[in-house]
Structure formats: C-alpha cells, structure tokens
N, C-alpha and C positions, 0 to 999 in steps of 0.2 A: 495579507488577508487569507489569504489561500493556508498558509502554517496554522496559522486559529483554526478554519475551517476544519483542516486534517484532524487537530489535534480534540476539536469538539466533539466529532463525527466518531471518532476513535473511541476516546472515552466514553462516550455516551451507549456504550456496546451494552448489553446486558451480560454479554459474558468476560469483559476485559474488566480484571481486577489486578490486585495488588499494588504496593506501595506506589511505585512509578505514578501506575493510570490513576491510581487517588488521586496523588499529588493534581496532577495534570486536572484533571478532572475538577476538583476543587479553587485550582486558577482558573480555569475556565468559568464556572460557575462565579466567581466573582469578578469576571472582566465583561459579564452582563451585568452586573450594574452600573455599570459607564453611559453615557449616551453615547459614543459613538459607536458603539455594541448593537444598538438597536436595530441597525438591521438586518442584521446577523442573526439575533433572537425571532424576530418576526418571519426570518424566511425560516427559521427551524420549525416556528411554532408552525407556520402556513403547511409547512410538510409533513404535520405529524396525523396520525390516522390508529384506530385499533384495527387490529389483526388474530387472526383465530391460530395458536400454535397448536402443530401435532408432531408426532415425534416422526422418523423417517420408517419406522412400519405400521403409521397411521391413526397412534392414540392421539384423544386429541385431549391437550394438555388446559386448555381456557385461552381467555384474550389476554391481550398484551399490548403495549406502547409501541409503536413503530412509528419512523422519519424517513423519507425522500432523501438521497444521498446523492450527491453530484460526482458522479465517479470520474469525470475531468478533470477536477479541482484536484480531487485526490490524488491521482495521474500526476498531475506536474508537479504536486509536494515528492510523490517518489520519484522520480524523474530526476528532482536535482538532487535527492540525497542519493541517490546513486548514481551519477558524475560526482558529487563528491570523493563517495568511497572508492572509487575507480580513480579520482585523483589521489587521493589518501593512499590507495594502493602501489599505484605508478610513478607518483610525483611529477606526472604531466598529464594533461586535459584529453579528453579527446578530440582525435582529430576532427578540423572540422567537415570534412566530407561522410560523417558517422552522424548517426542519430540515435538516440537513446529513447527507447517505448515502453510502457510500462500498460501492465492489465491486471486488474483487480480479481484475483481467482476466483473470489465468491461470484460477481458477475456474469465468467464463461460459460456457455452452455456449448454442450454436443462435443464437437470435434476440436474447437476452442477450448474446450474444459479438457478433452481428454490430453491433449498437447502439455497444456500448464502443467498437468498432472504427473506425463511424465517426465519435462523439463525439471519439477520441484524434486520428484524421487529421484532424478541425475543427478541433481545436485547435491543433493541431503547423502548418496551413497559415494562420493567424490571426495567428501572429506570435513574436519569438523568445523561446527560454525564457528561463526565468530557475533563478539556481542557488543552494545552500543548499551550504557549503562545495565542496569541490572535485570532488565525483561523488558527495557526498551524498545529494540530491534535485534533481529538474532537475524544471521543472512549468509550465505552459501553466494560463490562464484565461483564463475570457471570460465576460461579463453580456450578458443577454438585454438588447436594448434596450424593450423593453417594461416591464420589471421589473428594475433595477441589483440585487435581493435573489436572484433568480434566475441562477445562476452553474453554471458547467461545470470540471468540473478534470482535465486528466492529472498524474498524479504518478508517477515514476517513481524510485526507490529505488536507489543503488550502480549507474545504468546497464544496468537490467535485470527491476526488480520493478514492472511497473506497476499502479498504481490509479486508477480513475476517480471523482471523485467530487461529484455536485452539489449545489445546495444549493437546494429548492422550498419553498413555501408548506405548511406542515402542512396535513392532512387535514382535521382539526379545525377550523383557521383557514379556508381553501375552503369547507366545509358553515357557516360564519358569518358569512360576509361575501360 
C-alpha cells in the first residue's frame, strides 16, 4: 500500500514529467478504478485544497491544485529502497544493530534543511550518480571511513523529489556497546 501511495503522491507532482512518471502516473490513475482503490482515492480527494502560488521573490503566479502528503508513508517507501541499494551495493544487509532514516528535503526547515543541504552537495561533489531506470531515481552514496555501516544518501525521484537518507548505529546498540 505504502509503494502505491509513494508512487501516487510522486506523480501527481505538478512538476514531475516524462516518460517514467507518465507511465506511472497513468497506472496509477487506472488502479482508481478498482474498488479496492477507494480508499486510497477518498483520502487523496479529503486532502486536497486550492492554494495561492507565487514565485520565491514574491510574484504571485494564481491558484492551484494542492494534496496533504503523509511524509511517513513516504519515509519507509525510501527506507527500504535504500536497504536495498545498500544490499545491492554490498551484497549483505545491514547489520542489525544499524537503522536506516530517511527525510523528505522539501519538508526540512531551518537547521534540518540547512544539514540535508549540505549532506546532498557532499554527496553530489563525491562522485557520479548512479540511475535506477531512465529518470527513475538518480542517487549518490557515500560510507564513513570510520564505519563502512555508516552511510549517507541523496535520493532523488523523477528528477525532482529529493530524499536524504542515512543509515547510523541504533541508539540502543551506542548505550551497549
């Protein structure tokens, strides 16, 4: 449920195009005519609202379409695709005393946003991405040399959605070791 959700929320961007996000986009819209779709569609529609756009030096552009986004959901859709790629990388899991976190950049504000900000330019100047179909996912990593379990990620979705997400030693495992 949670991979629909991502993959709805995604598409449904106003600025995420091309072949891919159509595609996607276009299965999505036709896996709402299902009934068991339906409440999937009812909490999109319940969230959706007009909104006044202006630009970032204040023109102001008209209304627009806007939806309520559960950035948890989204979360643990990145979350496992990055244990994935980290096994894909490795060819072994992480270990289980590690936890993998992920944060929706558009979300951060302040000190949180300025962090993401320069976690994504570490990684973007570290070396070249790598891509998951054709505008898919495009995504940068890098491991601490201290700790190969210790890992940093940009992930960025359809050329547009980015998420950062690392992967640290649990709390739990820290206070016992």
């Amino acid at each position: 449920m949670d991979d629909e959700y991502f993959r709805a929320m995604l598409t449904s961007r106003h600025d995420v195009a091309g072949p891919d996000a159509d595609a996607a986009r276009e299965n999505f819209l036709r896996s709402l005519e299902r009934t068991q779709a339906q409440g999937l569609l009812n909490s999109m529609l319940s969230g959706m609202s007009e909104i006044e756009l202006t630009t970032p030096a204040g023109l102001y552009l008209g209304k627009a379409g806007s939806y309520d986004v559960d950035h948890g959901r989204l979360s643990r859709v990145v979350r496992r695709v990055t244990l994935g790629l980290l096994y894909h990388a490795r060819q072994s899991r992480l270990p289980d005393e590690y936890e993998a976190r992920t944060y929706y950049a558009g979300a951060l504000r302040d000190k949180g946003r300025e962090s993401a900000l320069a976690i994504a330019q570490a990684l973007r100047d570290s070396g070249s991405p790598k891509f998951v179909g054709k505008n898919v996912l495009t995504y940068w990593w890098k491991q601490t040399p201290e700790d190969p379990h210790a890992t940093a990620w940009l992930l960025i979705f359809y050329g547009k959605v980015p998420f950062i997400a690392i992967t640290v030693k649990s709390a739990d495992a820290r206070h016992d070791g």
